[in-house]
C-alpha positions in Angstrom: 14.5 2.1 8.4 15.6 -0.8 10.4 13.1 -3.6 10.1 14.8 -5.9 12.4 13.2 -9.3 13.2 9.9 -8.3 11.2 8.3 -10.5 8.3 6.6 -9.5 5.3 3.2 -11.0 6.4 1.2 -9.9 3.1 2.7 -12.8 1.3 1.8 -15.1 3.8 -0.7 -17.8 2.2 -4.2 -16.7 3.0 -3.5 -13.2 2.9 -5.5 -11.1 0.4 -4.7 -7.5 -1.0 -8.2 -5.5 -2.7 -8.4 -1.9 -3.7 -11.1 0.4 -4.1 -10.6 0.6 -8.0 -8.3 -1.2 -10.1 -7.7 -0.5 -13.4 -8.8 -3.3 -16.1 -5.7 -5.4 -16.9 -4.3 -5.3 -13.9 -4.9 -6.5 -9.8 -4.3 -5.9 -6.2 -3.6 -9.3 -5.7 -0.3 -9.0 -7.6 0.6 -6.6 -5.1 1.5 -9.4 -2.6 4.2 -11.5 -5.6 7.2 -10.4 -4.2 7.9 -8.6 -7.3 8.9 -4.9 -6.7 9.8 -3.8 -10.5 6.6 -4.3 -12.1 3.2 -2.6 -12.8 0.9 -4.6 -10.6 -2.0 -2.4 -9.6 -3.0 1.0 -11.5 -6.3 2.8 -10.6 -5.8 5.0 -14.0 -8.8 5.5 -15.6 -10.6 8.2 -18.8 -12.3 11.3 -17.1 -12.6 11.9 -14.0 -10.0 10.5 -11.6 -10.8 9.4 -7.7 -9.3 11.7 -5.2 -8.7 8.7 -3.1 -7.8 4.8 -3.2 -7.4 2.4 -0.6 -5.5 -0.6 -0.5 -6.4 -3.7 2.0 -4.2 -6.3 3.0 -6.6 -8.8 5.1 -4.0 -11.4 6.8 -5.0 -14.9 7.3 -4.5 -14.7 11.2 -3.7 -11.0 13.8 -0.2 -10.2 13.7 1.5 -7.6 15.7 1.8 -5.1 12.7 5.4 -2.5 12.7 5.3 -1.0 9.3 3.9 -0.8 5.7 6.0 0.0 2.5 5.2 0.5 -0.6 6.4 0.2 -3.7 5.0 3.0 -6.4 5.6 2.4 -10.2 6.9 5.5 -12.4 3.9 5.0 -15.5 6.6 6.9 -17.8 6.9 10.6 -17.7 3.7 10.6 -15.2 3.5 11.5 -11.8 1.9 7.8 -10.9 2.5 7.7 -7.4 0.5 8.7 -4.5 1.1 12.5 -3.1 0.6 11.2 0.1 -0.5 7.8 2.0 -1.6 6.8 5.5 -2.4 3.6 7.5 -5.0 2.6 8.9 -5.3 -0.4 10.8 -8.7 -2.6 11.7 -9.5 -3.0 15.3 -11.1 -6.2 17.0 -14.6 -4.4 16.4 -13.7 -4.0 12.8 -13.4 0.1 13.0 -10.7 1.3 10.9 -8.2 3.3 13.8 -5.5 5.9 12.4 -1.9 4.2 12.4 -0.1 6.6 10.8 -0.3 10.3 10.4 -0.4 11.7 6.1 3.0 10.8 5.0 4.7 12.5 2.1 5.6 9.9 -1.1 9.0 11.7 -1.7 9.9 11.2 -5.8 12.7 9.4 -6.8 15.4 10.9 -8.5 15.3 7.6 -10.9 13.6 4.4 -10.5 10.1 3.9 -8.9 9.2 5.6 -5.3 9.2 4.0 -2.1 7.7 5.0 1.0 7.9 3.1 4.5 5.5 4.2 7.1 6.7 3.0 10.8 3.5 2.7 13.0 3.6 1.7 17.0 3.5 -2.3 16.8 -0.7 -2.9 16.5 -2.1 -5.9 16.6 -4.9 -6.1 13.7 -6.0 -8.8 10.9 -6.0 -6.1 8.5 -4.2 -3.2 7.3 -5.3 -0.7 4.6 -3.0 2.0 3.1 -5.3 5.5 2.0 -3.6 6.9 -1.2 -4.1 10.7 -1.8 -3.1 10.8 -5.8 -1.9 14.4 -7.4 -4.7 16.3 -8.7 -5.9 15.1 -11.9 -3.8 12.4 -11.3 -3.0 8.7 -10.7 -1.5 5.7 -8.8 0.3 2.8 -10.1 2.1 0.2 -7.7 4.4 -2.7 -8.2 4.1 -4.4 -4.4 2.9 -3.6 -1.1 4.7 -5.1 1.8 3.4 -5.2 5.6 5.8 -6.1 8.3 5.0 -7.5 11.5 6.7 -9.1 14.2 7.1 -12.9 14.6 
């Protein structure tokens, strides 16, 4: 995917990444480094894993918002990225609006997963990405990067 004139805008200062779990020892907030090769965020956990996680990049000002990628991290022989994702972005009533459509996370042959997910240029001070894990399963990530235009 062409990104043309976009900007990574979740490393802008004042942005903020959350999630609705994260695993002890590790945070959402080093989802937004600018490192892609390392395990920033897992939601693994003993027993019973969610059937859902969502990532939140809350941006400092609105920005006219093209695409989302992220960056999955292969947890050794386990299947530790999403199954599929989607985006939602937050409207200037703070509602959550569908962005996206489910998108399949296609595996790598080697190396980590990556999945960029194109959305009609919104303008939003937030963007969350809805992770659909495997069954049983779960998600770790190394960055999560939201373009917008300038």
């Amino acid at each position: 995917m062409d990104l043309g004139a976009t900007t990574n805008v979740a490393t802008l200062s004042g942005a903020a990444v959350t999630a609705t779990y994260t695993e002890s020892g590790y945070s959402a907030a080093a989802l937004r480094n600018g490192v892609v090769a390392e395990k920033a965020w897992s939601n693994w956990r003993p027993g019973t894993k969610n059937t859902s996680e969502t990532l939140t990049v809350t941006l400092p000002a609105s920005r006219a918002v093209t695409s989302v990628k992220l960056h999955f991290w292969r947890d050794g022989a386990n299947t530790s990225w999403a199954q599929t994702v989607r985006v939602e972005t937050r409207s200037s009533s703070g509602t959550w609006v569908a962005a996206s459509g489910e998108v399949t996370v296609t595996a790598a042959s080697s190396g980590n997963p990556v999945v960029e997910v194109p959305i009609a240029a919104t303008t939003t001070d937030a963007v969350r990405v809805v992770l659909t894990p495997y069954a049983n399963g779960y998600v770790t990530a190394g960055e999560l990067e939201v373009y917008a235009q300038p």
